[in-house]
N, CA and C of each residue as an Amber inpcrd file, in Angstrom:
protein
   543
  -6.6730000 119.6920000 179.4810000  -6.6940000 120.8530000 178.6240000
  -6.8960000 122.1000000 179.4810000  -6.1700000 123.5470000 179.4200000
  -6.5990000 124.5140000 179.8510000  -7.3430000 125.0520000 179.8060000
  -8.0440000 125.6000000 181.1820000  -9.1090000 126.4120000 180.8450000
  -9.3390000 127.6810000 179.9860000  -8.2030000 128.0710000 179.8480000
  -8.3030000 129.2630000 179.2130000  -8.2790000 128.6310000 177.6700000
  -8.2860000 127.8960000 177.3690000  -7.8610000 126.5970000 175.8310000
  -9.2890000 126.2760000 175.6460000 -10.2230000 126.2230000 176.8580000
 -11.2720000 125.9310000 176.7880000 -12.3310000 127.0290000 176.1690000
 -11.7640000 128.1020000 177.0770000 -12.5940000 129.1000000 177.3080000
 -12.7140000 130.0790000 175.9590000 -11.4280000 129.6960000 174.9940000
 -10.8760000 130.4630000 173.6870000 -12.3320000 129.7990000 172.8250000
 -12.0570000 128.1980000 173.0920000 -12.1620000 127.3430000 171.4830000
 -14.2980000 127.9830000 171.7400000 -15.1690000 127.5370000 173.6280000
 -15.7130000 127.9290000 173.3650000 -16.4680000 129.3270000 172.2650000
 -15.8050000 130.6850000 172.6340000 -15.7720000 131.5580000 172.1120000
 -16.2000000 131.6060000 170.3850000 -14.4670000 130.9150000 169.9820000
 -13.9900000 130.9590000 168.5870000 -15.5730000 129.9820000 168.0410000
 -15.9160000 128.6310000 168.9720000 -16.8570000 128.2300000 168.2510000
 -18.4580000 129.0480000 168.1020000 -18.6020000 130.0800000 168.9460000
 -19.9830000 130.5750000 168.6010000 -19.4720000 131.7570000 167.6480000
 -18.8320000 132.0890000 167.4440000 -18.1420000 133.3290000 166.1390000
 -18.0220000 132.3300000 164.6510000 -17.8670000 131.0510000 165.1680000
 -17.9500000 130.2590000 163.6790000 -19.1230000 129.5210000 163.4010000
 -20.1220000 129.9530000 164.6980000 -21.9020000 129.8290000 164.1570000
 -22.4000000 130.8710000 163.0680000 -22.0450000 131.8660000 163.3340000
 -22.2710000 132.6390000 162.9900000 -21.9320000 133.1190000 161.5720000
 -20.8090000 132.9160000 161.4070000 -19.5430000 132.6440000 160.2530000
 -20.0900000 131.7110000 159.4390000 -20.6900000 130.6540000 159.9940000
 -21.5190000 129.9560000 158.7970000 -22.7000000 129.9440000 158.6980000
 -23.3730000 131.0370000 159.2320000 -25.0290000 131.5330000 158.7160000
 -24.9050000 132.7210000 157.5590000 -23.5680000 133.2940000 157.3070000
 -23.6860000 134.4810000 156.6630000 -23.5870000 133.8230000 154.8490000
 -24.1940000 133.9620000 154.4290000 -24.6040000 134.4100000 153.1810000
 -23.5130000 134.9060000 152.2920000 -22.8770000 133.8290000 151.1980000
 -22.0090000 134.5610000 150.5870000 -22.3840000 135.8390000 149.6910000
 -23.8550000 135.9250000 149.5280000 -24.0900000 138.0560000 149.3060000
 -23.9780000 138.9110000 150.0420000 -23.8410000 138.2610000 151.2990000
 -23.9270000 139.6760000 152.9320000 -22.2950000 139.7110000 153.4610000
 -21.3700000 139.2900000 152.6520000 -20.2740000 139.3960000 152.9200000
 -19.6510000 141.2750000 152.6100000 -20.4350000 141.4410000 151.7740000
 -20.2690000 143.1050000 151.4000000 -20.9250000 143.5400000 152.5860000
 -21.9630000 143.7700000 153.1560000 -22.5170000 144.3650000 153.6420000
 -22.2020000 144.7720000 154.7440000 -22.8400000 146.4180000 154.9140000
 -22.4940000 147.0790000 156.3080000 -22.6200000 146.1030000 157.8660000
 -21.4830000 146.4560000 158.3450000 -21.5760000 145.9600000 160.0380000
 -21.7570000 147.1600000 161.2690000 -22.1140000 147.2390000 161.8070000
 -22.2070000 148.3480000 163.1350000 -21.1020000 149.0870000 163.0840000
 -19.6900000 148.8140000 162.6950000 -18.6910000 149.3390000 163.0460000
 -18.5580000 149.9260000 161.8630000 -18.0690000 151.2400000 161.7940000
 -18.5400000 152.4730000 160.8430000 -16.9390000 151.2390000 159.6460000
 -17.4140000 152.1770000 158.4750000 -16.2710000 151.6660000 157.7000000
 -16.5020000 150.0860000 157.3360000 -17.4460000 149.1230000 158.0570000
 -16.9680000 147.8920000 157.8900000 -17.4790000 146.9350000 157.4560000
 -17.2310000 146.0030000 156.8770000 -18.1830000 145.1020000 155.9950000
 -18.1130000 144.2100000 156.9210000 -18.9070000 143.1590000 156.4180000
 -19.3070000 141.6390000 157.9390000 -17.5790000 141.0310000 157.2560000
 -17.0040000 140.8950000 156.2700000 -15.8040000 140.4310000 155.9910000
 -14.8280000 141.0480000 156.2070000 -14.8470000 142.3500000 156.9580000
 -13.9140000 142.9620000 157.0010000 -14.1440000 142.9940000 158.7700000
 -15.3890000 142.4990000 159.6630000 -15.1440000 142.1540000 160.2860000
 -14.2470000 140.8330000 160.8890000 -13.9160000 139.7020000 159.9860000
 -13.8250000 138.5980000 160.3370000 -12.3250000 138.5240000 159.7590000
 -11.5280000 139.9340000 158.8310000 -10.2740000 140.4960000 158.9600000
 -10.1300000 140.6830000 160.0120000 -10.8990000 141.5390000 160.4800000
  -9.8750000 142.1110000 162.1080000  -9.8650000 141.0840000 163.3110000
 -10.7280000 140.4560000 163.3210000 -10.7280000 139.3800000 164.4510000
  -9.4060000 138.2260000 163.9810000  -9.4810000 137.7890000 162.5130000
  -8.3950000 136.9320000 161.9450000  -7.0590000 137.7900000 162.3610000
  -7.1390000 139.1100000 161.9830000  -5.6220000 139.9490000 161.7620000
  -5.2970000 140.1720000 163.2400000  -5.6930000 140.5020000 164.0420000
  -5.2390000 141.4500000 165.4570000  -5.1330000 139.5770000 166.5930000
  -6.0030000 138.8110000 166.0950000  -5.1920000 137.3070000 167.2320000
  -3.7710000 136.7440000 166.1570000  -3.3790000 136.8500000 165.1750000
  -2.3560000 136.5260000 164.2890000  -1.0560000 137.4010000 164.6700000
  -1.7030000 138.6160000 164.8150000  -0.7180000 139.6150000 165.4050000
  -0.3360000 139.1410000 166.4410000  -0.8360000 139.0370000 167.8650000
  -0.9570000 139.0590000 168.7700000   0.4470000 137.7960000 168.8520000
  -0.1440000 136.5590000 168.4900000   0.3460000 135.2110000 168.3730000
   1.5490000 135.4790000 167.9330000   1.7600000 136.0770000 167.1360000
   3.5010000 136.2010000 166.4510000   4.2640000 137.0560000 167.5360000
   3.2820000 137.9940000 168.0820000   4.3870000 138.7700000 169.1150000
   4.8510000 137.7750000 169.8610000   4.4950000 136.9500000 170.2380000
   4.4450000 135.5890000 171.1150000   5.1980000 134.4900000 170.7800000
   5.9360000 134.6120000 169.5530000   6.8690000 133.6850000 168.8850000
   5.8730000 132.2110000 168.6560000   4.2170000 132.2970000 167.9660000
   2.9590000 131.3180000 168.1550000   2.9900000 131.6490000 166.5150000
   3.5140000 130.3950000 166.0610000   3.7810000 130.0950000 164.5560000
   2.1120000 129.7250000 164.0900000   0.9670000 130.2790000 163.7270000
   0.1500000 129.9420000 163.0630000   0.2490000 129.6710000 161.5020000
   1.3940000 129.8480000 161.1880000   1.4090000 129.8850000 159.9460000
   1.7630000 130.6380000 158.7430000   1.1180000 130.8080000 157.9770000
   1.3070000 132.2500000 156.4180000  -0.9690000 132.5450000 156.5310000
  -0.8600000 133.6130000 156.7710000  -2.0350000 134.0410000 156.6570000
  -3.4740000 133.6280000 155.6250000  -4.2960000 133.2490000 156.3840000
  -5.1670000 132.3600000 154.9990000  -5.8570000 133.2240000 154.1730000
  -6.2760000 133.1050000 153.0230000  -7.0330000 133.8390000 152.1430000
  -7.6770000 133.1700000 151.4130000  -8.8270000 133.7210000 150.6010000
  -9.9310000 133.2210000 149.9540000 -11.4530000 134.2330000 150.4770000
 -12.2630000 133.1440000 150.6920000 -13.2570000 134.3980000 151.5190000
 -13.3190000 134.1370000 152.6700000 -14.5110000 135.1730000 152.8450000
 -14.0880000 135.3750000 154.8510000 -14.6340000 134.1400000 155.5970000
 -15.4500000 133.4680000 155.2610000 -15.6430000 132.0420000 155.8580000
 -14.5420000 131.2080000 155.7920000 -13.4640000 130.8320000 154.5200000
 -12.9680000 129.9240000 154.3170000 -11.2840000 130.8790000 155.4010000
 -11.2360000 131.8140000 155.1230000 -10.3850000 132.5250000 155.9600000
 -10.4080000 132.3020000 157.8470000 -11.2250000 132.7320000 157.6780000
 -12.0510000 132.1040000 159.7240000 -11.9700000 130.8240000 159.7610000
 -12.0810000 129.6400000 159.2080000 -11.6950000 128.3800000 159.2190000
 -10.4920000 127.8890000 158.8970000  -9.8990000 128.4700000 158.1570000
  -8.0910000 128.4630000 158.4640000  -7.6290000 128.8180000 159.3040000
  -8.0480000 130.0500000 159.6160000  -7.2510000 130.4020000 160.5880000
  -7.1660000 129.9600000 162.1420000  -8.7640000 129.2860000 162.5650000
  -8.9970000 128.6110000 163.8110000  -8.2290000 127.5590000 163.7740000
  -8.0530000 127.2260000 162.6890000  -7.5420000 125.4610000 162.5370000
  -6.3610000 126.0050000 162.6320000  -5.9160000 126.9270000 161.7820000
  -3.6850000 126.7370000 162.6080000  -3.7870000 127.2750000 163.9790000
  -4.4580000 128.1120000 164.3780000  -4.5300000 128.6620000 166.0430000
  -4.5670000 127.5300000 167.0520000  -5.3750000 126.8540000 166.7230000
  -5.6610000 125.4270000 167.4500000  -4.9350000 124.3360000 167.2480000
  -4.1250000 124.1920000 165.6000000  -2.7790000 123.9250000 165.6350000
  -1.6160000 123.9690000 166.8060000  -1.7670000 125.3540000 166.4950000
  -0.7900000 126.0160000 166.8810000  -0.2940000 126.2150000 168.7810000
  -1.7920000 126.0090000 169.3550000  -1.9610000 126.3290000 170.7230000
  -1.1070000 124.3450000 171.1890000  -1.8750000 123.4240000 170.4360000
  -1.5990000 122.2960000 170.9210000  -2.4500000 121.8820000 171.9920000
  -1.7780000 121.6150000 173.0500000  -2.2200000 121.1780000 174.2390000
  -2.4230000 121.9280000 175.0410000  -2.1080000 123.4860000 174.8340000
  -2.6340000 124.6370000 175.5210000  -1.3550000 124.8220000 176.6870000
  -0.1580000 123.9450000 176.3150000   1.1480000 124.5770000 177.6700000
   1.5280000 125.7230000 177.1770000   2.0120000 126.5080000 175.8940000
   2.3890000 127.6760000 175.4020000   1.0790000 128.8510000 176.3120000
  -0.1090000 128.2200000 176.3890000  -0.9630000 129.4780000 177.1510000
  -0.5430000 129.6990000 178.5510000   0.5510000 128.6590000 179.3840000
   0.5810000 129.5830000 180.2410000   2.1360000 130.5430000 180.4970000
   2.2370000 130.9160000 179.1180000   3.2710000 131.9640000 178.8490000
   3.4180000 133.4870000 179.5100000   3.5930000 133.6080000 180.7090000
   3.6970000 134.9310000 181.0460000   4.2810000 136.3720000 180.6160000
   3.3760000 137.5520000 180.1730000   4.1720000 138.7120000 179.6890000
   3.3050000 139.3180000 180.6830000   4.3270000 141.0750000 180.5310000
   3.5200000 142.3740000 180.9640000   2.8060000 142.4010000 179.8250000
   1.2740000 142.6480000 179.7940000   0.3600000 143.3950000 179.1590000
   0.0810000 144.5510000 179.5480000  -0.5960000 145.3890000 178.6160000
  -1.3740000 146.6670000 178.7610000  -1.7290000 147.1240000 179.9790000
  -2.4250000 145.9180000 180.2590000  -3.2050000 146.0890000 181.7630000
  -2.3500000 145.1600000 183.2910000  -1.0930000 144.9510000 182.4140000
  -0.3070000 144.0650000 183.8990000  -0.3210000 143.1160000 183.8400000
   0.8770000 142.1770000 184.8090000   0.9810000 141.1540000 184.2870000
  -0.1260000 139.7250000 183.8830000   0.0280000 139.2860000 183.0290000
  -1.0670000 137.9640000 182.4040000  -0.1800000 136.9830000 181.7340000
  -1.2950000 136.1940000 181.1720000  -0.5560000 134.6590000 180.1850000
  -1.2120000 134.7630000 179.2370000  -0.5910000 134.1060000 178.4210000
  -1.0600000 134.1030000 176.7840000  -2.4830000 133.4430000 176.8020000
  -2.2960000 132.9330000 177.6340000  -3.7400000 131.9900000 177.3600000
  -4.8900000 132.8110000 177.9380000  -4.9680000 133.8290000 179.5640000
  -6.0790000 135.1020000 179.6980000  -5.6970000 135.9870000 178.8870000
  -5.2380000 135.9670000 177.7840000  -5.3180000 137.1770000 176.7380000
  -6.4170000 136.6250000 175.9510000  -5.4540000 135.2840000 175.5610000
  -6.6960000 134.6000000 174.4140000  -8.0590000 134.7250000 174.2850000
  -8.2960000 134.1460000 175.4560000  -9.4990000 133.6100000 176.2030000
 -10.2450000 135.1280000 176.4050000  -9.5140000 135.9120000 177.3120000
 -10.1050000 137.4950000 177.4090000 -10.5690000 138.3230000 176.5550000
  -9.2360000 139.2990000 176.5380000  -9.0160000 140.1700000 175.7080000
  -9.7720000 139.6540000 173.9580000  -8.7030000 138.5800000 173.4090000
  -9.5330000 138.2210000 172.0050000 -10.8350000 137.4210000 172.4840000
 -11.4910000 136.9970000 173.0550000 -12.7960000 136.7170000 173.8420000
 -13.6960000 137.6390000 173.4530000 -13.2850000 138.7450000 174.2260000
 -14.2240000 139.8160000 174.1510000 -14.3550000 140.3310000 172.8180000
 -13.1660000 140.5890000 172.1300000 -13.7810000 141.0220000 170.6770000
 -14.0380000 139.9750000 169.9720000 -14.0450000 138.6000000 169.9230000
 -15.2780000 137.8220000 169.3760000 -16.4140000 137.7160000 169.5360000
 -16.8880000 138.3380000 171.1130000 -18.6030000 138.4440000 171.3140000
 -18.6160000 139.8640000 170.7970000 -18.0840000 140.6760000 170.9390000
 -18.6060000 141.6740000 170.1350000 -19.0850000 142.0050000 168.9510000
 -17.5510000 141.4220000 168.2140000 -17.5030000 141.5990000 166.9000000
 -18.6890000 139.9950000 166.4050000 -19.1790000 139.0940000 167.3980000
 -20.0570000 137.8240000 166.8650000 -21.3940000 138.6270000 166.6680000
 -21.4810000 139.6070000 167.2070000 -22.9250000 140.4070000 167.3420000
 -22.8260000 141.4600000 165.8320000 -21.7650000 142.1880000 165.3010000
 -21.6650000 142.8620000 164.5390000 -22.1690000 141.8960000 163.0070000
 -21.2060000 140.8220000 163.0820000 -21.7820000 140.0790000 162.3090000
 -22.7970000 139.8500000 161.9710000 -23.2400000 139.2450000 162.6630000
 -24.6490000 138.8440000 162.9490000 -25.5380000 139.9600000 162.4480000
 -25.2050000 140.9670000 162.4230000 -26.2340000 142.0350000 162.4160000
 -25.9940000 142.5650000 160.7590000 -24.8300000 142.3650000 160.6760000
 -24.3070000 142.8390000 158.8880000 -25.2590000 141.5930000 158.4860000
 -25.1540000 140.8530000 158.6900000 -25.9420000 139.6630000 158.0090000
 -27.6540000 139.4550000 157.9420000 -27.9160000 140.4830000 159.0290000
 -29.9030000 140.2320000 159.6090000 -30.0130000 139.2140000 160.4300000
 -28.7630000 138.8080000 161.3890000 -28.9230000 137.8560000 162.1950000
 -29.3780000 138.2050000 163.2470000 -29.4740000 137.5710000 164.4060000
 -29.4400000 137.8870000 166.0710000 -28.5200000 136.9300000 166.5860000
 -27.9320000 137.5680000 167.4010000 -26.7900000 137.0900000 168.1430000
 -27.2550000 137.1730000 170.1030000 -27.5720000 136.2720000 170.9590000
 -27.7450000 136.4540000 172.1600000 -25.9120000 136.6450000 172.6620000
 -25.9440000 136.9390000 173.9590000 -25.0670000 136.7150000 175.3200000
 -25.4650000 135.7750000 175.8540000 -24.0990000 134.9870000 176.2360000
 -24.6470000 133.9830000 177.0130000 -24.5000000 134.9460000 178.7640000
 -24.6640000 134.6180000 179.6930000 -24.6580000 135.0960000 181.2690000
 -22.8470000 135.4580000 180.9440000 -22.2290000 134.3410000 180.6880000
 -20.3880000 134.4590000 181.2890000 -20.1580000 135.3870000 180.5590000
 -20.8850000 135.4070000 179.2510000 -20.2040000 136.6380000 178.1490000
 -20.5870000 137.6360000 178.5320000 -21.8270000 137.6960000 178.6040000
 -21.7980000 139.4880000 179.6310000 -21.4130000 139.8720000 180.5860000
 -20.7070000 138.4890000 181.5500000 -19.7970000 139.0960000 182.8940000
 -18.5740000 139.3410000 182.0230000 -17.8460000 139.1170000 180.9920000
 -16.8590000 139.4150000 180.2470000 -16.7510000 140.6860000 180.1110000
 -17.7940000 141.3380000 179.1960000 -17.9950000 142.1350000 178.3880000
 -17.8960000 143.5150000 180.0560000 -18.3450000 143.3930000 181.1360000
 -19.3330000 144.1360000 182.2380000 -17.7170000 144.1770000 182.8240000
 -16.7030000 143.2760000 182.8920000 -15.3000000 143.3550000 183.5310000
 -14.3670000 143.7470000 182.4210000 -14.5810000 143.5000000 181.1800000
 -13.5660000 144.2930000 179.9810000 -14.1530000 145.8620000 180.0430000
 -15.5750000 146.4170000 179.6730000 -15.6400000 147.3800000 179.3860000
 -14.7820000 148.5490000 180.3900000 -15.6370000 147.8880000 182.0030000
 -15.0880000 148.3260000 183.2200000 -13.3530000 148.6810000 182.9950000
 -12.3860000 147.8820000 182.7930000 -11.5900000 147.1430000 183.1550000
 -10.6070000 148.1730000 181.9460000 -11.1960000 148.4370000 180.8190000
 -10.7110000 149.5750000 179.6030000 -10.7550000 150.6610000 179.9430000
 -11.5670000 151.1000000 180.4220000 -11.9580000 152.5540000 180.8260000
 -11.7400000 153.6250000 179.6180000 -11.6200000 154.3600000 179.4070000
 -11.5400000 155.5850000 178.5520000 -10.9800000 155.1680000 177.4180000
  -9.9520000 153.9570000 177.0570000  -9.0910000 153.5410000 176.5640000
 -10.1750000 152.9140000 175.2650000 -11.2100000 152.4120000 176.2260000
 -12.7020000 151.7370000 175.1160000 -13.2800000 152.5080000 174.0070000
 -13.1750000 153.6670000 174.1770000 -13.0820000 154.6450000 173.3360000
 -12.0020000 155.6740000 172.3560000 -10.1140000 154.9500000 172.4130000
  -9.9540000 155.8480000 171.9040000  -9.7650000 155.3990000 170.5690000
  -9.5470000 156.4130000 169.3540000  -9.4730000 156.0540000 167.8370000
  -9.2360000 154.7030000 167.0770000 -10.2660000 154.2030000 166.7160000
 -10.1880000 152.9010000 165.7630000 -10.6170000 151.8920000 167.0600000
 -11.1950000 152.4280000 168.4450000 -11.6340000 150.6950000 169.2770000
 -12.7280000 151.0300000 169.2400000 -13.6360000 151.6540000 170.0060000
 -15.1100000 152.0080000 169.8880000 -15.7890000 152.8370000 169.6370000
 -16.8790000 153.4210000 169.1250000 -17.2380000 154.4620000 168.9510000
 -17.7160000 154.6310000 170.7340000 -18.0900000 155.8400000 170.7210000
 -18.8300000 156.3230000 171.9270000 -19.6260000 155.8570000 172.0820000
 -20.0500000 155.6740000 173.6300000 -20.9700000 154.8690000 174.3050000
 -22.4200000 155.7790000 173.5700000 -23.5710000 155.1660000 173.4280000
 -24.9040000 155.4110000 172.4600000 -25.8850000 155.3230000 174.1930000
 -27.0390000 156.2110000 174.1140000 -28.0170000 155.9960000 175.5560000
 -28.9650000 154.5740000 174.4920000 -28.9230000 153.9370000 175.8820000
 -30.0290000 152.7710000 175.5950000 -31.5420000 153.1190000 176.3080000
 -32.6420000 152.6580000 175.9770000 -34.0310000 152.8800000 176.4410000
 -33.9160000 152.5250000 177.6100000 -34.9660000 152.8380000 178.9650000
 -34.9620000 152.2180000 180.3870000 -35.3320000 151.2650000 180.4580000
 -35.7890000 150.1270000 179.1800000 -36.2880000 148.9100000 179.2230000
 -35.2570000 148.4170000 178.2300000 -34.4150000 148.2920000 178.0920000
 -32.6340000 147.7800000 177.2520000 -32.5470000 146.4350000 178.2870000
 -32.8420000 145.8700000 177.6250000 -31.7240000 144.2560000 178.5220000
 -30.3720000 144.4480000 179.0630000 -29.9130000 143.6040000 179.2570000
 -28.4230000 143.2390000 179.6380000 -27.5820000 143.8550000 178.4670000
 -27.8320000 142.6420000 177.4960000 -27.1120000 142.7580000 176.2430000
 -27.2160000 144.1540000 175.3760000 -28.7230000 144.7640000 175.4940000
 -28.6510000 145.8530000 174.3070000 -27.8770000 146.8930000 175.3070000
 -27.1200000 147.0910000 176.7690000 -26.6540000 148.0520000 177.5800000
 -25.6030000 148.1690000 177.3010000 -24.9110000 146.5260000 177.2540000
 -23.4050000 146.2510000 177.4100000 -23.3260000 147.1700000 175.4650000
 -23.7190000 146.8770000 174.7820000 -23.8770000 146.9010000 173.2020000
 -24.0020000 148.4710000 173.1890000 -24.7560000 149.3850000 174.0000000
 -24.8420000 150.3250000 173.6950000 -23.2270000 151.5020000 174.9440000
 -22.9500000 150.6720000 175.7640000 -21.7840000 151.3060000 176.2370000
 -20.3850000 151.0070000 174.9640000 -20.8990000 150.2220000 174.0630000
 -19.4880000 150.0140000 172.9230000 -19.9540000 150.4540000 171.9720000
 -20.5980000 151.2540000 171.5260000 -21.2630000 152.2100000 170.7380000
 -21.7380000 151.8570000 169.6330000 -22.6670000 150.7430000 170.0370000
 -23.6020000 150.0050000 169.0020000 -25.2520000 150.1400000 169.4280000
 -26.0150000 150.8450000 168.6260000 -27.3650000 151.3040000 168.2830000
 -28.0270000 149.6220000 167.7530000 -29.0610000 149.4800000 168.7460000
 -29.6310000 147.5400000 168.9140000 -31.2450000 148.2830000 168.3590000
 -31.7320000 149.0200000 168.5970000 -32.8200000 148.9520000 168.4320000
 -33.4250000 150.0900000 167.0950000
């Protein structure tokens, strides 16, 4: 199996810890990201890898619906369908940032906005969400790695100052313009 096949399903599975601690009443409720409900987080993570996958000629399917739990569990299950044995991940395109494979997009790019957006959750809900070490070398080489781009309309709000005693996690959290404390 590929690592990057590996490195996705890890991911996708701590975003569907999370996904099943939330409370079908906290599905309304505010998330960090202005505008957004914890279900309207688990739209954009469902909508923007679906996107992604079709640019890619990556048949997941007809889009799932119901609620946002039963939605996030459809949709992992045709993705993971859909990936197979993980040979389609090593599909080479130009990306944004130069050339890559479908599978360091996966794994990356949608990577990173599952630990992000796993923390937003979490927080629409009254959860806590840690970093593991690899996810904050993720997060420390994506933010880097975006540059100005991390900020423009509809990706992050502006970087927020964190206290001189901020961990790892509440730094990385407060350069993507999320207020931890």
């Amino acid at each position: 199996m590929s690592t990057h096949l590996n490195t996705y399903n890890d991911r996708a599975a701590r975003f569907s810890d999370i996904v099943d601690k939330v409370a079908p009443d906290q599905w309304s409720s505010q998330s960090p990201c202005e505008k957004w409900t914890a279900a309207d987080v688990v739209d954009h993570v469902v909508d923007t890898q679906r996107d992604f996958l079709s640019r890619h000629d990556i048949d997941a399917g007809p889009r799932p619906s119901g609620s946002a739990a039963d939605v996030w569990d459809s949709h992992l299950s045709a993705v993971r369908s859909a990936l197979g044995d993980g040979a389609v991940l090593d599909t080479s395109f130009d990306g944004a940032f130069g050339p890559t494979t479908v599978g360091a997009t996966l794994a990356d790019f949608y990577g990173f906005d599952m630990v992000a957006h796993r923390w937003d959750l979490a927080r629409a809900a009254g959860l806590d969400t840690d970093f593991t070490p690899a996810e904050m070398d993720l997060m420390e080489t994506s933010i880097a790695g975006f540059g100005e781009h991390l900020y423009a309309d509809g990706v992050c709000a502006s970087a927020v100052p964190t206290p001189s005693d901020a961990s790892r996690q509440e730094r990385l959290l407060g350069l993507l313009g999320r207020t931890v404390r």
